[in-house]
C-alpha positions in Angstrom: 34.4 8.0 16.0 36.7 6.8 13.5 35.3 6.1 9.8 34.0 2.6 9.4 32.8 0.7 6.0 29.6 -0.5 6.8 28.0 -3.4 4.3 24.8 -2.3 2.4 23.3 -5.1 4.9 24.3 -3.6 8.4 23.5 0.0 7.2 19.7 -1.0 6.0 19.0 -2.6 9.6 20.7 0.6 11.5 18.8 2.4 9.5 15.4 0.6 9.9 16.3 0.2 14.0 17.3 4.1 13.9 14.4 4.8 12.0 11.7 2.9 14.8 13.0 5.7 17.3 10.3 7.6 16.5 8.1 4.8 17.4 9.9 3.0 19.2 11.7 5.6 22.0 9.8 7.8 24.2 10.4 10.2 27.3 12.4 8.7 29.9 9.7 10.3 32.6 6.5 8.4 33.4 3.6 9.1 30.8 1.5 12.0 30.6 -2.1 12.2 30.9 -3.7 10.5 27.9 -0.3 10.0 26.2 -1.3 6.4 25.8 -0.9 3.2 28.6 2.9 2.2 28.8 3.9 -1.7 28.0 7.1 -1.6 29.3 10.2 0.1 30.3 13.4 -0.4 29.0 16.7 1.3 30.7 13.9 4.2 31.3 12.6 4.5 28.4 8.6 3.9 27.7 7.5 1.4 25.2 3.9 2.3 25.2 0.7 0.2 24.0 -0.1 1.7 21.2 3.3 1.0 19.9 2.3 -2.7 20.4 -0.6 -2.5 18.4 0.9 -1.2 15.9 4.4 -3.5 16.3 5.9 -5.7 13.5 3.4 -9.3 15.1 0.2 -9.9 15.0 0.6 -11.5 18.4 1.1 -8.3 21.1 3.2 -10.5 23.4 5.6 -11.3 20.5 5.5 -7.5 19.2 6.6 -6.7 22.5 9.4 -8.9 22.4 10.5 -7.7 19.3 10.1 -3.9 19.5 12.2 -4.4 22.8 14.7 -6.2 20.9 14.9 -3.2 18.4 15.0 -0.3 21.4 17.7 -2.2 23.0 20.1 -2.0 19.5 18.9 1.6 18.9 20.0 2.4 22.7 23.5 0.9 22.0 23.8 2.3 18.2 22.8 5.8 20.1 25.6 5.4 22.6 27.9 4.7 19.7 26.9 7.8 17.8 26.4 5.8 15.0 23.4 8.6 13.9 26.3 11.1 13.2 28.1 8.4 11.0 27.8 9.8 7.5 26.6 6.8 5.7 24.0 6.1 8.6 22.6 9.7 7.7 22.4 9.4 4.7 20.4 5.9 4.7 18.3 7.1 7.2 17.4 10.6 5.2 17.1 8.4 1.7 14.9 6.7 3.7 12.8 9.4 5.6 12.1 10.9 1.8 11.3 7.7 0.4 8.8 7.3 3.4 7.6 10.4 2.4 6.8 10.5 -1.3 5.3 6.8 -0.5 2.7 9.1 2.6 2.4 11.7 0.0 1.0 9.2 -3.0 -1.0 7.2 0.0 -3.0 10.2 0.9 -3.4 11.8 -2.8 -4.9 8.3 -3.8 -7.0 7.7 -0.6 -10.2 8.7 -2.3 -9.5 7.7 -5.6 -8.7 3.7 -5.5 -11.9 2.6 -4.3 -13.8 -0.4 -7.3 -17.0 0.4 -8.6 -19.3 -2.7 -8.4 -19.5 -2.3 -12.0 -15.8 -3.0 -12.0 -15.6 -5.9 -9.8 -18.1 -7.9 -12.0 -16.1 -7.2 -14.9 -12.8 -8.2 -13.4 -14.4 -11.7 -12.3 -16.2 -12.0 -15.5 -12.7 -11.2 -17.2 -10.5 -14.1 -15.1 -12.5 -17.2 -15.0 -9.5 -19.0 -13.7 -8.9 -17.5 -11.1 -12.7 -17.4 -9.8 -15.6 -19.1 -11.2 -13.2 -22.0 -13.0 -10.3 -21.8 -9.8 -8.6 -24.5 -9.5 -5.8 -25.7 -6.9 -2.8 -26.9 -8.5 -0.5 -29.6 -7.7 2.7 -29.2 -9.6 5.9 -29.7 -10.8 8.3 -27.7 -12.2 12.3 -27.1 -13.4 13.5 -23.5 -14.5 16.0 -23.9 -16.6 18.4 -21.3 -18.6 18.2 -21.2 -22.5 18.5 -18.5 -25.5 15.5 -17.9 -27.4 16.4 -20.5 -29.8 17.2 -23.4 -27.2 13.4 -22.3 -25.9 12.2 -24.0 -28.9 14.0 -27.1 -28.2 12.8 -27.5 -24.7 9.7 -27.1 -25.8 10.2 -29.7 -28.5 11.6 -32.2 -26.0 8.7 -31.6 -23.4 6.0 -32.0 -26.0 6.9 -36.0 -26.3 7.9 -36.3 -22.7 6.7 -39.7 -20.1 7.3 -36.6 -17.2 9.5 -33.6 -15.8 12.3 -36.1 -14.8 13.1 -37.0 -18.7 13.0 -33.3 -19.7 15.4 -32.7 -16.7 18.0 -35.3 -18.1 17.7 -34.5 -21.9 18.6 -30.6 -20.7 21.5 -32.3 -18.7 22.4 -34.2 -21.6 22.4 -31.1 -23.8 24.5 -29.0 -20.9 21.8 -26.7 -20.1 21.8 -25.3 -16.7 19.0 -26.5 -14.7 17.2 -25.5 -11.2 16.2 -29.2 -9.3 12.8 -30.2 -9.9 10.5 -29.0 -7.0 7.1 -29.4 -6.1 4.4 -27.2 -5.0 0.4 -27.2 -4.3 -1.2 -23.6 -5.4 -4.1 -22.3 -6.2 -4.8 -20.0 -9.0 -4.1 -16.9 -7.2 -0.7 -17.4 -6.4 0.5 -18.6 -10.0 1.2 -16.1 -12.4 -2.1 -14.6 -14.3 -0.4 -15.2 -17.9 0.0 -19.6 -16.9 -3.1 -19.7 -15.7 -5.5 -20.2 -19.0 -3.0 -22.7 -20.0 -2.7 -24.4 -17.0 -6.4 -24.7 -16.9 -6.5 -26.4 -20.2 -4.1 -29.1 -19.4 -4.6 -32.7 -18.1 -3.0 -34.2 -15.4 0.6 -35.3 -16.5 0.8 -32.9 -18.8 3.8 -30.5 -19.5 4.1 -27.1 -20.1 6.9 -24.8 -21.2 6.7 -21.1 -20.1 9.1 -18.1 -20.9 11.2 -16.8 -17.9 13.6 -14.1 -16.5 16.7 -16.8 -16.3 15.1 -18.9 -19.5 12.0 -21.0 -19.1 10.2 -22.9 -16.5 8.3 -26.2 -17.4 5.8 -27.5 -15.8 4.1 -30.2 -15.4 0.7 -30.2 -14.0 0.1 -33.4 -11.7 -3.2 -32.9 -10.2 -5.4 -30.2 -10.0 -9.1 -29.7 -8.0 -12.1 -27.6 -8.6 -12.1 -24.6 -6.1 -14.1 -21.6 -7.7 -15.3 -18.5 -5.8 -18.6 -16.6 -6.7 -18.6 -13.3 -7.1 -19.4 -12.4 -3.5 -16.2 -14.8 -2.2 -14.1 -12.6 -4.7 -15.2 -9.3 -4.0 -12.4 -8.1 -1.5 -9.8 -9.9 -3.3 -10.3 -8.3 -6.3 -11.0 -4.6 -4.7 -7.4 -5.5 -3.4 -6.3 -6.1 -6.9 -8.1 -2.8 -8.3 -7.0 -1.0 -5.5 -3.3 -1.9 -5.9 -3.5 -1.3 -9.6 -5.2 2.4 -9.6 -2.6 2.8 -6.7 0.2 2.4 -9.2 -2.0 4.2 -12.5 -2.0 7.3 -10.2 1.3 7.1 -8.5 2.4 7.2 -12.6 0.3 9.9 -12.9 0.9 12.2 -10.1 5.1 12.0 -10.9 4.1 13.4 -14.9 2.2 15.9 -13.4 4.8 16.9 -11.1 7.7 16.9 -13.2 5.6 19.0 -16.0 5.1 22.0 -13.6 8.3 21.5 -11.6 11.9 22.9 -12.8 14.5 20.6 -13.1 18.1 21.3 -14.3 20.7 18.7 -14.3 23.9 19.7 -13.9 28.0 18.0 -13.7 27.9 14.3 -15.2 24.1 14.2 -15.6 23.7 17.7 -17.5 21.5 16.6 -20.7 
C-alpha cells in the first residue's frame, strides 16, 4: 500500500474504530452456546448484545446504530490494510498501553478510593457554596486578554461600571482583545470552586474580575437563587469528588513508587 500522511485527526478515529475490533467484530459463524445473544449481523460478522449494553448511547437502539456504523469503517479500513500502515500501529499500540496503565491504576485504586462518612461531612462542611448556601447563577461574562499589569486596570474600570457592556467598550477603547459577551445560567457546581465564595458574596448587577489562562474573565452576576443540598442530597456527588481526587493522589503515588524500584537509563538525545 503506498505510504500516505495521515492528519493527527484521521489517525485518532482509525485508531479508536480499529481499536473497537475487539468489541466490536466477532466470529463470522453463528454464536456459540452462552457466548452472549447476537443483535445484528453485519456482512457476517456478529454484533452481539452485550456489545450494545455496553455501546457508546444510553439508548440500545441508537448504540446499535452507531457500533454498526463503526464495524462497517473498520471492515473497509481492514480491507485497506490500513492495520499494517506504520503510523496506524503505532497509534493503535500508544493507545493499547495507555489503556493499559489507565486498567492498571483502575484496579490498584479499586479498594482504596472509597469516602469515609467522616470525610463527606467534612467536605460539605468545608464548601458551603456549593451545598448548604448553593446557589444557581445567572450570568454574564467577557474573557478578555491582558498582562498582569493591564489586570489591574480592568479591574479598576469594572469596579465603577453601570454593566459588562461598558467594561466591554472601555477594553475596546484601550485595544485589548476581547471574547463577545455571553450568557449562561449555572449552578455552583459547574463554576469554578475558586469564584464561587466571591460570587456568593455579590449582589445582583455586580461585577467581578477573575484571573485566567488567556487573561481575565469578568463577570457580572445578574441573578442568582437559593438552591442548597443537605448533606444526604450531596453525598454521592461529593464521594464522586473524593473518589476522583484519591484516584489521582494514588495514581501520583503508584508512578513514584514505580520509578524508585524500576531501572531507567536514558540514552541518544535524552541521556541525562
Amino acid at each position: 500500500m503506498p505510504h500516505r500522511k495521515w492528519s493527527l485527526v484521521l489517525l485518532l478515529a482509525l485508531a479508536a474504530a480499529l481499536a473497537g475490533c475487539g468489541q466490536g467484530q466477532a466470529t463470522r459463524s453463528d454464536a456459540a452456546p452462552g457466548a452472549g445473544k447476537v443483535a445484528a449481523k453485519v456482512n457476517g460478522t456478529l454484533i452481539r448484545v452485550q456489545q450494545v449494553a455496553g455501546g457508546p448511547s444510553s439508548n440500545p437502539a441508537l448504540a446499535l446504530e452507531k457500533i454498526i456504523d463503526r464495524e462497517l469503517l473498520v471492515q473497509k479500513a481492514l480491507q485497506a490494510k490500513l492495520d499494517r500502515d506504520p503510523q496506524v500501529v503505532q497509534v493503535l499500540e500508544n493507545s493499547r498501553r495507555q489503556l493499559l496503565a489507565q486498567a492498571y491504576l483502575e484496579r490498584a485504586a479499586a479498594a482504596a478510593v472509597k469516602s469515609t462518612p467522616d470525610e463527606v461531612s467534612a467536605f460539605y462542611a468545608e464548601n458551603p457554596a456549593l451545598f448548604a448556601q448553593r446557589r444557581i447563577y445567572r450570568l454574564r461574562e467577557l474573557v478578555v486578554s491582558a498582562s498582569a499589569d493591564q489586570l489591574e486596570l480592568v479591574r479598576s474600570e469594572a469596579a465603577g461600571a453601570k454593566d459588562l457592556d461598558e467594561v466591554a467598550g472601555w477594553l475596546k477603547w484601550r485595544n485589548l482583545k476581547t471574547g463577545p459577551v455571553t450568557g449562561a445560567t449555572q449552578p455552583a457546581e459547574q463554576l469554578p470552586l475558586g469564584q464561587l465564595p466571591q460570587l456568593a458574596r455579590m449582589r445582583e448587577g455586580e461585577i467581578a474580575v477573575f484571573a485566567s489562562a488567556p487573561g481575565a474573565t469578568v463577570i457580572q452576576l445578574v441573578h442568582a437563587q437559593d438552591a442548597p443540598l443537605t448533606k444526604e442530597q450531596a453525598a454521592p456527588l461529593i464521594e464522586q469528588f473524593i473518589a476522583g481526587r484519591k484516584r489521582l493522589e494514588l495514581a501520583a503515588a503508584e508512578v513514584r513508587r514505580l520509578r524508585e524500584v524500576a531501572s531507567i537509563e536514558y540514552v541518544g538525545d535524552f541521556k541525562r
